[in-house]
N, C-alpha and C positions, 0 to 999 in steps of 0.2 A: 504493500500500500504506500511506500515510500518513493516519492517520484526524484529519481534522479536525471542529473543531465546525462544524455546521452556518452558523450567522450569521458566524463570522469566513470559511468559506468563500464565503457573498451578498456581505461586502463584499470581498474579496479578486476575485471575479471581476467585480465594480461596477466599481471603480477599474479592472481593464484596458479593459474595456467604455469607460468612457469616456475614457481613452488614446487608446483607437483612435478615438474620434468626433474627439476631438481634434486629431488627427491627418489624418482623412478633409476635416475642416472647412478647415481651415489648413495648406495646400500652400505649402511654402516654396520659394523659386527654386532649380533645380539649384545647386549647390554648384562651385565650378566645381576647387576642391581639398577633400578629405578635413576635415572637420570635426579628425578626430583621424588620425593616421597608422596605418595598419593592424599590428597587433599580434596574433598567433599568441596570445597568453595573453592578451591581451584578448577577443578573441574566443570562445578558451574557455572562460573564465569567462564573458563574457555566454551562452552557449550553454546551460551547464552551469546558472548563476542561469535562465532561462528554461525551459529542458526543466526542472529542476525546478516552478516553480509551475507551467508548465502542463500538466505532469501530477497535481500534486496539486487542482487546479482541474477537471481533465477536457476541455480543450481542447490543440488542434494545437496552437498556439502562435505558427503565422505571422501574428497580427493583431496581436501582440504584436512579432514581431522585422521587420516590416516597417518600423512608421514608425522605430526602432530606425537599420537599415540604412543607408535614405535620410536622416535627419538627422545622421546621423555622416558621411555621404559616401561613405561605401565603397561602394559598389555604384548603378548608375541602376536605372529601374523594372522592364526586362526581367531584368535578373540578381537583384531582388530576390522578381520572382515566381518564378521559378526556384529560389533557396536556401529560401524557405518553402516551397516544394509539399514540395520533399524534407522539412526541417524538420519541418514538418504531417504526412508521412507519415511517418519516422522515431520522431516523438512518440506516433504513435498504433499504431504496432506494440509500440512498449514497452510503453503501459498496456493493449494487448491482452496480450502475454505476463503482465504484472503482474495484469491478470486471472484467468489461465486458471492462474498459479498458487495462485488462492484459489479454485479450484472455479468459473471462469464459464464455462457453454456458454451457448452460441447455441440462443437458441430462435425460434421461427418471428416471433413479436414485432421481434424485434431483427433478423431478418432482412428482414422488410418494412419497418425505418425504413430499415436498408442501401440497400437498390433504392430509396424515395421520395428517400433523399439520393443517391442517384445521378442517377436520373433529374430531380431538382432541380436538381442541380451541370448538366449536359446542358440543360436547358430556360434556365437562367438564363447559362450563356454566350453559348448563340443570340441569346436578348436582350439580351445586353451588347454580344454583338459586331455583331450586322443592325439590332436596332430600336432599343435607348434610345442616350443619349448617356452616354459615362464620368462628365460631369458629374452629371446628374442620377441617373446610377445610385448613382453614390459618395455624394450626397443622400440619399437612399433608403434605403440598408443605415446611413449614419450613423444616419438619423432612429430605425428600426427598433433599432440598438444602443442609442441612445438610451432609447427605451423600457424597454426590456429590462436598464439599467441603474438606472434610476429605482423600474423592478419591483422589481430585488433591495433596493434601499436602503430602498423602503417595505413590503415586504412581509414 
């Protein structure tokens, strides 16, 4: 519901973009103790700072609190894909509601990205999980963020 300017939102979703290349790139060795010790108000506030911009940005947010997670130590990589998907999904019913409070229906458009991004998420785990390897996959979606961050910054 937060209206931003246009270019301060290219760069604002740039710099997570490349966060997360950042991130994808430069795999640090398990942690073998917690970066910071786990804190209830820390957490909240990190939670609260992030579901913010990533609703006023228009993204889930778990690309953002993943490397987040893992470089503070709290969590290895199975509990971190796990607290994003909720995260991801939690963030993106709110800016549904936040929608449908300013008049947004669903129109057939928007229903058909729905099912290509489904059946996109469904084609691209098969291949995560039987054919490519995590390395190069995780190559792959950087290089592609990558773009996509360069987009917003020249464009």
């Amino acid at each position: 519901r937060i209206n931003i300017d246009p270019v301060l939102y290219k760069y604002i979703l740039g710099i997570f973009l490349l966060i997360a290349v950042a991130r994808m790139v430069y795999t640090p060795k398990p942690l073998k103790h917690p970066m910071f010790a786990f804190n209830i108000w820390i957490s909240i506030g990190l939670g609260a700072f992030l579901g913010f911009f990533s609703g006023m940005i228009g993204i889930g947010g778990g690309i953002i609190l993943s490397p987040i997670l893992l470089l503070l130590g709290w969590t290895n990589v199975k509990e971190t894909a796990a607290i994003s998907a909720l995260f991801i999904f939690l963030n993106s019913a709110t800016g549904i509601v936040g929608m449908a409070s300013i008049g947004f229906q669903l129109t057939p458009v928007i229903v058909s990205w729905v099912v290509v991004a489904f059946l996109g998420g469904i084609i691209g785990s098969w291949l995560g999980s039987f054919k490519v390897s995590q390395f190069r996959l995780g190559y792959i979606l950087a290089f592609v963020l990558l773009l996509a961050s360069f987009k917003l910054f020249l464009a």
